[in-house]
ROKE-324395 format. One record per atom (N, C-alpha, C): chain; residue in one letter; atom name; x, y, z. Coordinates in Angstrom, 3 decimals. Example, Ala and Ser with C-alpha at 12.3 -4.5 7.8 and 13.67 -1.06 7.14 Angstrom:
   cadena   residuo   atomo         px         py         pz
        A         A       N     13.190     -5.690      7.800
        A         A      CA     12.300     -4.500      7.800
        A         A       C     13.200     -3.300      7.800
        A         S       N     12.850     -2.250      7.080
        A         S      CA     13.670     -1.060      7.140
        A         S       C     12.900      0.030      7.870
This chain:
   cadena   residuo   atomo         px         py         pz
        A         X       N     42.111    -45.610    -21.773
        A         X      CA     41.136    -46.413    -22.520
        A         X       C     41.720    -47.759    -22.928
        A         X       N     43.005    -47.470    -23.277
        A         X      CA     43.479    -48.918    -23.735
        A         X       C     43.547    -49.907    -22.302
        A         X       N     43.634    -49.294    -21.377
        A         X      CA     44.075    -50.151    -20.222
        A         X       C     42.865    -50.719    -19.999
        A         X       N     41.717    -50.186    -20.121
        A         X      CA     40.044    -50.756    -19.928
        A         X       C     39.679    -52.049    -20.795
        A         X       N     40.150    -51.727    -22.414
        A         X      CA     40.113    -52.690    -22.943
        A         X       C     40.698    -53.507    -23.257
        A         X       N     41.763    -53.565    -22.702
        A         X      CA     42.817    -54.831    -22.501
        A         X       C     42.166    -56.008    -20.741
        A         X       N     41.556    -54.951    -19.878
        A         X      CA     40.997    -55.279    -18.868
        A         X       C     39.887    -56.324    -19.265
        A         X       N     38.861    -55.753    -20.008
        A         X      CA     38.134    -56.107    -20.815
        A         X       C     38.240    -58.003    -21.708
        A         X       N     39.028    -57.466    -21.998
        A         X      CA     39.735    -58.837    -23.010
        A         X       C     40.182    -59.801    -22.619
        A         X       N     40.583    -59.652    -21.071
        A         X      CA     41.286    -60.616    -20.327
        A         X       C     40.016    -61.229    -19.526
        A         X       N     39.037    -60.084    -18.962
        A         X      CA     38.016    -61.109    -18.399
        A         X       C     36.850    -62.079    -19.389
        A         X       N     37.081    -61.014    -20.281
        A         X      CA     36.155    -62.016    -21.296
        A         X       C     36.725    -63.633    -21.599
        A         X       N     37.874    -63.881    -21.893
        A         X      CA     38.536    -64.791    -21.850
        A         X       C     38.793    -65.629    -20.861
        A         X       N     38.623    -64.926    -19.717
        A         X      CA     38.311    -66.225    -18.578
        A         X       C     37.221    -66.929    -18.593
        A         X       N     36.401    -65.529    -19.180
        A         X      CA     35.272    -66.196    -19.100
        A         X       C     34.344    -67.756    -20.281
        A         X       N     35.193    -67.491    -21.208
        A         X      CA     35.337    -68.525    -22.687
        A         X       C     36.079    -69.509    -22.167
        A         X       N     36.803    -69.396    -21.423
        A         X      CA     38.065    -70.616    -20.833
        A         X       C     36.447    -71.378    -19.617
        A         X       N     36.176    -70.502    -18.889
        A         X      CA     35.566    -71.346    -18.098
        A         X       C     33.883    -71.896    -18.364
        A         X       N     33.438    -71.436    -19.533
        A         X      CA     32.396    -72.110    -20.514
        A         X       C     33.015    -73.108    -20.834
        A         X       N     33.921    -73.218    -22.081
        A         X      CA     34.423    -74.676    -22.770
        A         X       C     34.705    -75.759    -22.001
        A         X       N     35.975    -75.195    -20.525
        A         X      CA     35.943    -76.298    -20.053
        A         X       C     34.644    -77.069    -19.058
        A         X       N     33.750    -75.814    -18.504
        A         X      CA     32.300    -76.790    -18.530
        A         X       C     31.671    -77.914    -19.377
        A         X       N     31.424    -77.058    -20.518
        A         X      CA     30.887    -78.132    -20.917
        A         X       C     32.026    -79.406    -21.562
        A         X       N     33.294    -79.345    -21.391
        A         X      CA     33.881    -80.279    -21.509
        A         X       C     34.404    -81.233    -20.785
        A         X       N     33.928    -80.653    -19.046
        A         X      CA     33.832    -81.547    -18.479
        A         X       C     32.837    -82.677    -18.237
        A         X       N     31.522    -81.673    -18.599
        A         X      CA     29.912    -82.226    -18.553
        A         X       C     30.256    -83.233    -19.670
        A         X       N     30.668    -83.071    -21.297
        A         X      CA     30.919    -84.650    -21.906
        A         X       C     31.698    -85.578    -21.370
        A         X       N     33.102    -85.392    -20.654
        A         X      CA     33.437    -86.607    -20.363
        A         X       C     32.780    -87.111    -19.173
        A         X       N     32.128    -86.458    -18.029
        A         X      CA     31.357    -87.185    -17.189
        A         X       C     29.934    -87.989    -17.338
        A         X       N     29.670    -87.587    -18.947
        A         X      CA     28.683    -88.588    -19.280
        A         X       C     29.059    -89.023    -20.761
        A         X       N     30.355    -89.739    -20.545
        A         X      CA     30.910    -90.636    -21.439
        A         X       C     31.176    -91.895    -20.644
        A         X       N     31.718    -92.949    -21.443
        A         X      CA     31.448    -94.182    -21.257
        A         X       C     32.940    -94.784    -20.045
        A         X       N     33.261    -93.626    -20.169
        A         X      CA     35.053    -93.869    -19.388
        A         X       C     34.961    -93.457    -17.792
        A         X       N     33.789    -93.099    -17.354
        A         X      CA     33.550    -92.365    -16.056
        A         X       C     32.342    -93.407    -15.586
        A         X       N     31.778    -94.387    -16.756
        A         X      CA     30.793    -95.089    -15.906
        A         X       C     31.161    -96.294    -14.579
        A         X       N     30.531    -95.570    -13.493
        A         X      CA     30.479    -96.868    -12.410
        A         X       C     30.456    -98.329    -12.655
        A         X       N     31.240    -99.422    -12.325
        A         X      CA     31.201   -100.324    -12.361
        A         X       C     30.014   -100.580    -11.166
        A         X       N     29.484   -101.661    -11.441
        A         X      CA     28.131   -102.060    -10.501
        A         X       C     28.308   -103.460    -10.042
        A         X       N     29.129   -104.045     -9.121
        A         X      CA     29.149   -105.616     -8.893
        A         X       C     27.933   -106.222     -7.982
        A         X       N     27.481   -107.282     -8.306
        A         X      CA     26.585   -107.611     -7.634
        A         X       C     27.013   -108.336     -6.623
        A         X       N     26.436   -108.357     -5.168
        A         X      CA     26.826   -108.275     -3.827
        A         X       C     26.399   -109.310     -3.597
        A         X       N     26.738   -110.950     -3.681
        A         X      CA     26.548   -112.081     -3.251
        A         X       C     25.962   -111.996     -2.142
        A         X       N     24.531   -113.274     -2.020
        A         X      CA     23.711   -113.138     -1.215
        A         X       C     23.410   -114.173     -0.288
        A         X       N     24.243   -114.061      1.045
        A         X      CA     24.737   -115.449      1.762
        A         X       C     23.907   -115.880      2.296
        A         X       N     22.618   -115.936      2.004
        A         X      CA     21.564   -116.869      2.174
        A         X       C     20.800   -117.428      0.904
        A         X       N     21.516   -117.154     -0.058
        A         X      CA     21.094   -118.106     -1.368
        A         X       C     21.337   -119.052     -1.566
        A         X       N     20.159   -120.115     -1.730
        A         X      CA     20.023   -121.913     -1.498
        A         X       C     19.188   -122.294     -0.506
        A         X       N     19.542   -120.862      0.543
        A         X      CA     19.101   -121.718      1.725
        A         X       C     17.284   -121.980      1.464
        A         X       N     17.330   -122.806      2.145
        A         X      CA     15.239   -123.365      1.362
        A         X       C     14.380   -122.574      2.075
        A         X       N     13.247   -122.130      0.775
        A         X      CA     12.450   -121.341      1.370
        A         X       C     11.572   -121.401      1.827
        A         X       N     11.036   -122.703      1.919
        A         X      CA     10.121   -123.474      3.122
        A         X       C     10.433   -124.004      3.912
        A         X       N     10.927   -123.328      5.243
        A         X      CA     11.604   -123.856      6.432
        A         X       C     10.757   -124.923      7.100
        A         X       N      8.555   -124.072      7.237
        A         X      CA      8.466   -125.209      7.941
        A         X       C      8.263   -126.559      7.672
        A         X       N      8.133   -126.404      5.886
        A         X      CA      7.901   -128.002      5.372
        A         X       C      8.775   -129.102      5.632
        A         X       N     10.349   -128.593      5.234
        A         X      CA     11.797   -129.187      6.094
        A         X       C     11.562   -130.012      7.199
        A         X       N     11.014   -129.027      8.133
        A         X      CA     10.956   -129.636      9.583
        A         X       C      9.897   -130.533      9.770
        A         X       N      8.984   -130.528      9.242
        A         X      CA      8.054   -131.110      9.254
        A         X       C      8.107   -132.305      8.385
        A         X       N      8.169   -132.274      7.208
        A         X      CA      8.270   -133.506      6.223
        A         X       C     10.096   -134.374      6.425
        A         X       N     11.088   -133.509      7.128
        A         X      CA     12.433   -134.314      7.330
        A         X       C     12.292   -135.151      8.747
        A         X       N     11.401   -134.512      9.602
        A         X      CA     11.433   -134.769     11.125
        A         X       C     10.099   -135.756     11.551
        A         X       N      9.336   -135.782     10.325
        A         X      CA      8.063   -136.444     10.885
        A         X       C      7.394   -135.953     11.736
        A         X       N      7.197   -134.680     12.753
        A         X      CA      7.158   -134.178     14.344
        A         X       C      5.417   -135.060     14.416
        A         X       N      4.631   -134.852     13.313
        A         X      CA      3.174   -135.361     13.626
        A         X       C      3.275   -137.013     13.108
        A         X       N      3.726   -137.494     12.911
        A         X      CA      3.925   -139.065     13.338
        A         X       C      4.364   -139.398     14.540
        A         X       N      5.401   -138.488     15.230
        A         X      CA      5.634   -139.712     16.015
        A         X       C      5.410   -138.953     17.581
        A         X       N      5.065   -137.798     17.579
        A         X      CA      4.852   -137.164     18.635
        A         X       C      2.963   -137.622     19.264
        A         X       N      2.370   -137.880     20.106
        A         X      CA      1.355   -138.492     20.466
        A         X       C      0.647   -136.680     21.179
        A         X       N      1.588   -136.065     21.597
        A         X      CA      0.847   -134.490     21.716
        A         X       C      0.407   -133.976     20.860
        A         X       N      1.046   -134.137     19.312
        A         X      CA      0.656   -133.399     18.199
        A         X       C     -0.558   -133.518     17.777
        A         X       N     -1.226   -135.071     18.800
        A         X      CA     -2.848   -135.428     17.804
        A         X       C     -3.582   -134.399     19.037
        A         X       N     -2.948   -133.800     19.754
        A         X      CA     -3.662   -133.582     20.370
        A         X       C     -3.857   -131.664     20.556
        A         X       N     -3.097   -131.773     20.518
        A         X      CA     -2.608   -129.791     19.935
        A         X       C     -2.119   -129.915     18.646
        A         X       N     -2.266   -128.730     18.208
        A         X      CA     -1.630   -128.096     16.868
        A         X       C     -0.253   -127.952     17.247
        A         X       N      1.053   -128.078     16.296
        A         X      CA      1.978   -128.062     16.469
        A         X       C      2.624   -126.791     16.995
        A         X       N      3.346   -126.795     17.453
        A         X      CA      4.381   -125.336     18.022
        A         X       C      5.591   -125.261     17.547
        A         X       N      5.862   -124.904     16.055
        A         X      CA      7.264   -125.119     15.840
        A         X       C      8.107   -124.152     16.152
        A         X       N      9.178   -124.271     16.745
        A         X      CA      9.952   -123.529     17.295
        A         X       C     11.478   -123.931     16.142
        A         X       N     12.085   -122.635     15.297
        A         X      CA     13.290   -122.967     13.924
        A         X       C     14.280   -121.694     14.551
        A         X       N     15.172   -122.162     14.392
        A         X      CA     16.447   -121.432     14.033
        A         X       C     17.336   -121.846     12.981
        A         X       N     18.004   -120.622     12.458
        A         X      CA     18.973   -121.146     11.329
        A         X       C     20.205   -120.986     11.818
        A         X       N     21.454   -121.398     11.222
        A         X      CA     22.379   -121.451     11.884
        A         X       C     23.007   -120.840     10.336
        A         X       N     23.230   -120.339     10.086
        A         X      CA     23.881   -119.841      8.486
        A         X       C     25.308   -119.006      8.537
        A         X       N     26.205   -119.519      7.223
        A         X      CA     27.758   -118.997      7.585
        A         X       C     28.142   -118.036      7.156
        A         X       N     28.980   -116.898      8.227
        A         X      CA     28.514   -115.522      7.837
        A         X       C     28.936   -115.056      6.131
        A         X       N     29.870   -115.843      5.516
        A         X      CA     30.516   -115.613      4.847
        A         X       C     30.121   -116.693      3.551
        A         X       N     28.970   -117.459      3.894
        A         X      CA     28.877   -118.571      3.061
        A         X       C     29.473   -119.481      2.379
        A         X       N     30.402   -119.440      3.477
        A         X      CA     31.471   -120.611      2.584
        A         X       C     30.674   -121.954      3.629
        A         X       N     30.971   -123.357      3.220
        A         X      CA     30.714   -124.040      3.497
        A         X       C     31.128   -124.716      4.745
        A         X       N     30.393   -125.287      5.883
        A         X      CA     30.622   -126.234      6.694
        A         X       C     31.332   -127.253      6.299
        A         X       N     32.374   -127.574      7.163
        A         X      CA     33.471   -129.026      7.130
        A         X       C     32.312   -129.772      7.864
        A         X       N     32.219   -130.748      6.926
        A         X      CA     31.269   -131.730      7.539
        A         X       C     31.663   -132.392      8.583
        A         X       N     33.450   -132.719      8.808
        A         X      CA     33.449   -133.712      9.814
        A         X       C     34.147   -132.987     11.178
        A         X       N     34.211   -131.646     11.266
        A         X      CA     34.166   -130.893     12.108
        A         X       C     32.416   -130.679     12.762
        A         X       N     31.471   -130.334     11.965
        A         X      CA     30.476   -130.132     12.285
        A         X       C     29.681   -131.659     12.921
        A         X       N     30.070   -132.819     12.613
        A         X      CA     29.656   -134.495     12.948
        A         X       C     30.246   -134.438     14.199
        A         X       N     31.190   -133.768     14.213
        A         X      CA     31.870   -133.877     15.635
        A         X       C     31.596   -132.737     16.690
        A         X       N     30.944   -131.688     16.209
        A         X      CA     30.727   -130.853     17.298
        A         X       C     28.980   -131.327     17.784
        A         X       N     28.272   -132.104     16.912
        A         X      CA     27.286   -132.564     17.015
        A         X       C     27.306   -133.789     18.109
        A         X       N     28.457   -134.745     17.744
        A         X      CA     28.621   -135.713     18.953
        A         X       C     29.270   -135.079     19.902
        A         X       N     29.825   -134.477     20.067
        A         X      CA     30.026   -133.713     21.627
        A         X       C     29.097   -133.152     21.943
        A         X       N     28.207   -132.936     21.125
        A         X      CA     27.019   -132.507     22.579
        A         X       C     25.875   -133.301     22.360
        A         X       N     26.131   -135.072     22.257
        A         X      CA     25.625   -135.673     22.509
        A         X       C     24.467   -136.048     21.880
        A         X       N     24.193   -135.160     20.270
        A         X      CA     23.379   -135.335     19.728
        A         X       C     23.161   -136.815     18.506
        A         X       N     22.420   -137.334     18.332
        A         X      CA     22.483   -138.639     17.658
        A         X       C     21.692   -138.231     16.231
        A         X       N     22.648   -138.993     15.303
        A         X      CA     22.232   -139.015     14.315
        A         X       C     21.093   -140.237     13.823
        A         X       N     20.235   -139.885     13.105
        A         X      CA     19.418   -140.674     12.904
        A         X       C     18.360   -140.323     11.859
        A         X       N     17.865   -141.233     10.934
        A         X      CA     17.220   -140.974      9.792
        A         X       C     17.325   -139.682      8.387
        A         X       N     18.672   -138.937      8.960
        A         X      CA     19.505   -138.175      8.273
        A         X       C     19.164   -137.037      8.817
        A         X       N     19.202   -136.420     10.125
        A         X      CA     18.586   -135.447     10.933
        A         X       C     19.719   -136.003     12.549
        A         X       N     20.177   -134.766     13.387
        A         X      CA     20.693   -135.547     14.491
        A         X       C     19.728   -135.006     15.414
        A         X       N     19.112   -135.804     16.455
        A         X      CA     18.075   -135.608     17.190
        A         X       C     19.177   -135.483     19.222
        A         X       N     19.409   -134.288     19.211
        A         X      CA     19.368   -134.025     20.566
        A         X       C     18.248   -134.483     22.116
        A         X       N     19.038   -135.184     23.159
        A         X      CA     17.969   -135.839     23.934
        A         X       C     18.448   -134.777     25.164
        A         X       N     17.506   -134.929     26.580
        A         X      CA     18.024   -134.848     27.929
        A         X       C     16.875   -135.777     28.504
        A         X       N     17.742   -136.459     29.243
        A         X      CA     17.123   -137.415     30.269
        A         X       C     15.995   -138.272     29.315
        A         X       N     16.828   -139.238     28.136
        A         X      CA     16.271   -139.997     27.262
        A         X       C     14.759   -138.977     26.371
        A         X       N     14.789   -137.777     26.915
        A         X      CA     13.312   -137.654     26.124
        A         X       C     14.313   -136.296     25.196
        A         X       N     13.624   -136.477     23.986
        A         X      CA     13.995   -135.810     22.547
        A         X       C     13.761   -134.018     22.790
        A         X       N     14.513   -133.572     22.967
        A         X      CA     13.904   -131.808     23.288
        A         X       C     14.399   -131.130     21.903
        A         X       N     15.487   -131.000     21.100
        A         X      CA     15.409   -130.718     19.560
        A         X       C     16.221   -131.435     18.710
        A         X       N     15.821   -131.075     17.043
        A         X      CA     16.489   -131.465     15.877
        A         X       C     17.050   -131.245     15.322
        A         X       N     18.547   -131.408     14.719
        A         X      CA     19.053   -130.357     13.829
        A         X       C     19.110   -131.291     12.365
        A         X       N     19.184   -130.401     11.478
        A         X      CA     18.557   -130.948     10.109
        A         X       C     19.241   -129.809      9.040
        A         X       N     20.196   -130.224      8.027
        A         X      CA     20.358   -129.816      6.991
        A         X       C     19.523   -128.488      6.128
        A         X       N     19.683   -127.296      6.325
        A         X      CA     19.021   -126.227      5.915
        A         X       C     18.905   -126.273      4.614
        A         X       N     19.640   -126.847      3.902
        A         X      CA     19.468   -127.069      2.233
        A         X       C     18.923   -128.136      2.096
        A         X       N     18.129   -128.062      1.094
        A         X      CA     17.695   -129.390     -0.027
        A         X       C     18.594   -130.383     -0.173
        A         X       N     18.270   -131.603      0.482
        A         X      CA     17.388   -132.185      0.609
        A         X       C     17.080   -132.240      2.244
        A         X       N     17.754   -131.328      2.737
        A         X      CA     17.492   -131.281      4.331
        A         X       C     17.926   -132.535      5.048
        A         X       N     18.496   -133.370      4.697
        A         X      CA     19.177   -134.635      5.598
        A         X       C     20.747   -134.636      5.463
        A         X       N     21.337   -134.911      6.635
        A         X      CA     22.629   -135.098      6.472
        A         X       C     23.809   -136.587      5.864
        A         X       N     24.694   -136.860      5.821
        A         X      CA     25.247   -137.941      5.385
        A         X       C     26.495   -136.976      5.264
        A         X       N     27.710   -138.063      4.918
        A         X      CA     29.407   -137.585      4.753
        A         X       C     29.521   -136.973      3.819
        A         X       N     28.765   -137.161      3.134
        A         X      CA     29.018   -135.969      1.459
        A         X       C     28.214   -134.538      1.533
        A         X       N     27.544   -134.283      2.810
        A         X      CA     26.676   -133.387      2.832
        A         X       C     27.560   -132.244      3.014
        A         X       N     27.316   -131.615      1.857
        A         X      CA     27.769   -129.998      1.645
        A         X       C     27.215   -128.360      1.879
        A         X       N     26.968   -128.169      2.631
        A         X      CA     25.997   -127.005      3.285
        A         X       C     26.434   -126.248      4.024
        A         X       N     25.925   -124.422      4.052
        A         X      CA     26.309   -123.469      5.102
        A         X       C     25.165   -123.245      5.470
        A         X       N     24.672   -123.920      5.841
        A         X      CA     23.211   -123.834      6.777
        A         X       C     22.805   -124.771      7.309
        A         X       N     22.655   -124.724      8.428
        A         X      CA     21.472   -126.079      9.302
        A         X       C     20.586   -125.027     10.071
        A         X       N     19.515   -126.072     10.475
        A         X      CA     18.033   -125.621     11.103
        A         X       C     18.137   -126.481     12.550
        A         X       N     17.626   -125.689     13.474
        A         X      CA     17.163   -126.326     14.608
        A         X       C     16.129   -126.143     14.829
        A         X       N     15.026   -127.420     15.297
        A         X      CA     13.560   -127.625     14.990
        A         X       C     13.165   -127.961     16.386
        A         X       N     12.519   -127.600     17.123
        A         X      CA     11.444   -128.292     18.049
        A         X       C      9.817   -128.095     18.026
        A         X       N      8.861   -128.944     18.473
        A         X      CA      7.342   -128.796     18.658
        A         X       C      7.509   -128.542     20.257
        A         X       N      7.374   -127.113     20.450
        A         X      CA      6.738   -126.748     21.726
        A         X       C      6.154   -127.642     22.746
        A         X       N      4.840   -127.893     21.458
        A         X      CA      3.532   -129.091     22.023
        A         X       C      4.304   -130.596     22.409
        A         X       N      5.554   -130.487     22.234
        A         X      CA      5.721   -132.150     22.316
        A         X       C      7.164   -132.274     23.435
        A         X       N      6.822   -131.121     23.835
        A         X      CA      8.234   -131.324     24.742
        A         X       C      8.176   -131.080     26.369
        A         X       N      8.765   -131.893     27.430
        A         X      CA      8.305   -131.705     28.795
        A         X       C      8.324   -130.239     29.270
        A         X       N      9.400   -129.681     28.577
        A         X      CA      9.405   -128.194     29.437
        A         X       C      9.884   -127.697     28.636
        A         X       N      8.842   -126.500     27.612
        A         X      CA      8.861   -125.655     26.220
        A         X       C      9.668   -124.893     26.474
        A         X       N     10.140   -123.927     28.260
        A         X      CA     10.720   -123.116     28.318
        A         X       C     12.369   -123.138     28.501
        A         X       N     12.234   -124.816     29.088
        A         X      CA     14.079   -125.334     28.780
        A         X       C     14.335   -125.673     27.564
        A         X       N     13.508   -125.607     26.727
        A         X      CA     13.711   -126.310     25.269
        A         X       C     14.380   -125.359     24.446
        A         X       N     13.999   -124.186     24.663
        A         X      CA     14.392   -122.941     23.803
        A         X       C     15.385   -122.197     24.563
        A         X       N     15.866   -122.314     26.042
        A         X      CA     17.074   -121.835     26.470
        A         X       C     17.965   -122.928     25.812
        A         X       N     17.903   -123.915     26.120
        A         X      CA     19.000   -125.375     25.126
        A         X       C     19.238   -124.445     23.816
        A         X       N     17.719   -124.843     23.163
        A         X      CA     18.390   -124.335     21.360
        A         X       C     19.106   -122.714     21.065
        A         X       N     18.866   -122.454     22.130
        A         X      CA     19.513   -120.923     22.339
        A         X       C     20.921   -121.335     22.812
        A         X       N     21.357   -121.648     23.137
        A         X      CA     22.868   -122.071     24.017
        A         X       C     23.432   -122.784     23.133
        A         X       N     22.802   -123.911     22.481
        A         X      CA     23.062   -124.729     20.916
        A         X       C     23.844   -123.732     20.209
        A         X       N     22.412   -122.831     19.814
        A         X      CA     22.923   -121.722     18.633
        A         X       C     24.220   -120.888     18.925
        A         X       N     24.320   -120.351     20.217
        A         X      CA     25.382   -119.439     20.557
        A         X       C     26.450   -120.070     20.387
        A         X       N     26.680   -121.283     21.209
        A         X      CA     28.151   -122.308     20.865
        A         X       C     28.432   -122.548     19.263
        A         X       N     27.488   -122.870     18.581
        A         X      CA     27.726   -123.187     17.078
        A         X       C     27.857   -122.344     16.465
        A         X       N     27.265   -121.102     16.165
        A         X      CA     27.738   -119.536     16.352
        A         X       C     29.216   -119.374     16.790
        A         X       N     29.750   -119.727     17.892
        A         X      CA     31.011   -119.278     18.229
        A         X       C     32.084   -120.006     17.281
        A         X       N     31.580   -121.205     17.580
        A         X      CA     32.718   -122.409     16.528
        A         X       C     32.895   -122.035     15.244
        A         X       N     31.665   -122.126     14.523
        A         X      CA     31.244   -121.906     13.248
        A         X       C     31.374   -120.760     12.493
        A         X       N     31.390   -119.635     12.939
        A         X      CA     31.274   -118.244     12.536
        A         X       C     29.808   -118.343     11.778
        A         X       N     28.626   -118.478     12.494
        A         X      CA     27.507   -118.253     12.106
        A         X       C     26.654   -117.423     12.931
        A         X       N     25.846   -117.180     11.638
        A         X      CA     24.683   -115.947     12.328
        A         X       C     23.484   -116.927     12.058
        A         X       N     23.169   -116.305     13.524
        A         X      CA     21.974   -116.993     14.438
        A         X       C     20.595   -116.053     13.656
        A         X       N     19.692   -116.762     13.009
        A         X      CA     18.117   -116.372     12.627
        A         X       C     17.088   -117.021     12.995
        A         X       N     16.143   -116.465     12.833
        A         X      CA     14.976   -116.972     13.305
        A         X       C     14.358   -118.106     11.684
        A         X       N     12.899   -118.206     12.149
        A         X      CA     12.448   -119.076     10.920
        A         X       C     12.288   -118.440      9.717
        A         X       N     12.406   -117.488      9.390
        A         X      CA     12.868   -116.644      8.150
        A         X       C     13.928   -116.017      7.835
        A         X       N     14.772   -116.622      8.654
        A         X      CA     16.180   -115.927      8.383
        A         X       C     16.592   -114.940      8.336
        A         X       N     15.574   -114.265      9.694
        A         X      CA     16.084   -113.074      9.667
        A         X       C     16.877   -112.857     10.866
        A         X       N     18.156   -112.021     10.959
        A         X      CA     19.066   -112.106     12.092
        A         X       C     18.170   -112.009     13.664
        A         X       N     19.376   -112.961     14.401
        A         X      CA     17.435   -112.959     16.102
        A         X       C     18.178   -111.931     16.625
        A         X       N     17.338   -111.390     17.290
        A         X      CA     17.143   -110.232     18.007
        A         X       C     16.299   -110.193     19.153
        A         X       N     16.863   -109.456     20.165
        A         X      CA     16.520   -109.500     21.854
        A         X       C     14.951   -109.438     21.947
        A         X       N     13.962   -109.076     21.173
        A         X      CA     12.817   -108.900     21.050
        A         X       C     12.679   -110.044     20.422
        A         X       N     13.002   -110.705     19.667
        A         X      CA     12.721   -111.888     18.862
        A         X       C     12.732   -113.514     20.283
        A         X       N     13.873   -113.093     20.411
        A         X      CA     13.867   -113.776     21.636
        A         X       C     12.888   -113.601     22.341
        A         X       N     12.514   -112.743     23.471
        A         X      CA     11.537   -112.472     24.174
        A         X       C     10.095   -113.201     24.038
        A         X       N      9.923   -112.708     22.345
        A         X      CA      8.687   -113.060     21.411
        A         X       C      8.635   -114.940     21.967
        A         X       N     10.258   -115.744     21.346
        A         X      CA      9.616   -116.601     21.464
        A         X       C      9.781   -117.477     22.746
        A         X       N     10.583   -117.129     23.919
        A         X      CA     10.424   -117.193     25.088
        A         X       C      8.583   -117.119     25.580
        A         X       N      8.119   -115.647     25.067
        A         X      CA      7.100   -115.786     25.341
        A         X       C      5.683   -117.169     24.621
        A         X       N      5.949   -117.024     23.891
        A         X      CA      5.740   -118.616     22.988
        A         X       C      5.454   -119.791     23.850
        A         X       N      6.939   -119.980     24.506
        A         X      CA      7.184   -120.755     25.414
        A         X       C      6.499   -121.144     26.803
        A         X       N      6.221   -120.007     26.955
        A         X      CA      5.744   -119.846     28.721
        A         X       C      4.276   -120.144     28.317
        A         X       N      3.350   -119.605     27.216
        A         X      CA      2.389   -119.877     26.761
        A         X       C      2.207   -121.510     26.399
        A         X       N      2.919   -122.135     25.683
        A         X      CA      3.144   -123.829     25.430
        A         X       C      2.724   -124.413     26.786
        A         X       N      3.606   -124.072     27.763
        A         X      CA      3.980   -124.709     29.352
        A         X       C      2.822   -124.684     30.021
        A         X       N      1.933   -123.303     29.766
        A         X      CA      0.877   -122.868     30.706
        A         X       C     -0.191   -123.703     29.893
        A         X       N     -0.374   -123.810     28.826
        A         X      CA     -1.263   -124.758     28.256
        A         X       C     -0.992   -126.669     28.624
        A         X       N      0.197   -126.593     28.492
        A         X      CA      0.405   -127.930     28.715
        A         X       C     -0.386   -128.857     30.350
        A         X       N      0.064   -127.647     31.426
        A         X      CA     -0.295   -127.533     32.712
        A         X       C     -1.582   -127.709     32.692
        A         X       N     -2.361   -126.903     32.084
        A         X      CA     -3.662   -126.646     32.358
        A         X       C     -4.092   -128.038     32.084
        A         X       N     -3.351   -128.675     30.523
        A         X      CA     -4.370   -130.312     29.527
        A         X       C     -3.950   -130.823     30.843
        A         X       N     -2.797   -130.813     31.555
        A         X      CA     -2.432   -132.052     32.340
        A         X       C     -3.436   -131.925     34.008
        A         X       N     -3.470   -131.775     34.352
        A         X      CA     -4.783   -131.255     35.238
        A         X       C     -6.200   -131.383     35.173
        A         X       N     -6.561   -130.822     33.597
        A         X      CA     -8.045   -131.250     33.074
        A         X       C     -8.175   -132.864     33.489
């Protein structure tokens, strides 16, 4: 009998040992010494402006000076060029990868040509959207009007080949006009865009 209740006494006591330290673990895990720190996750497209197509439109003029635009509705065709890490573009690295590929600066926007006629724009993704030597930014935009260009479907392989090289240099991620990362369907989408522009263009030029 004694051996039963000594048996007895010992499990009961495990069992008091493993109550207390329950619930004494349950207080310190909802005490103030176990709470998660919560950092907020910087958001590398903050600044960038959230009216892309006003930018292009009110920095670039496209319906002043384009003579197609009175005649079609515009076709804007945007990419962003944004740094993956948001640190800022060296301006005079970026002035210079701009004149190597021949693009000209002008009215604070550098306007890319082939064969003297204008096929796209690149333009300051931040406020105030124009460039100059003090311009501090991890974002630029590349802009074309579909409607205003000889061949919509070389226009957007260019700004595609643009983006990839400046992308490579830059360590930037390539988006569409909402900044959202492009994607092989996105492409397609506006390839298809394109072929649609061309086939319309064909048709006015013929009428």
């Amino acid at each position: 009998m004694q051996a039963n209740s000594d048996i007895y006494l010992i499990g009961l006591s495990i069992i008091l040992f493993l109550v207390i330290t329950f619930f004494f673990l349950k207080k310190i895990a909802s005490s103030n010494d176990l709470k998660v720190k919560i950092e907020e996750i910087p958001d590398i497209y903050e600044g960038v402006e959230d009216d892309i197509d006003r930018i292009a439109q009110s920095s670039f003029n496209f319906s002043e000076q384009s003579k197609a635009s009175k005649e079609y509705e515009q076709e804007l065709i945007i990419f962003n060029l944004i740094s993956m890490d948001a640190s800022l573009y060296d301006i005079d690295q970026l002035f210079g990868f701009l004149s190597n590929y021949n693009a000209k600066l002008r009215n604070g926007y550098f306007s890319y040509k082939n064969n003297n006629k204008e096929i796209f724009r690149v333009a300051n993704a931040l406020k105030p959207g124009t460039f100059d030597i003090e311009t501090k930014s991890h974002a630029i935009l590349l802009a074309a009007d579909l409607n205003d260009v000889d061949d919509a479907i070389l226009t957007v392989n260019l700004m595609l080949d643009f983006a990839t090289q400046f992308s490579e240099n830059f360590h930037a991620s390539i988006c569409d006009g909402n900044r959202l990362p492009l994607t092989k369907q996105m492409i397609s989408h506006i390839k298809s865009t394109a072929q649609e522009a061309s086939r319309l263009k064909q048709v006015s030029d013929f009428a």
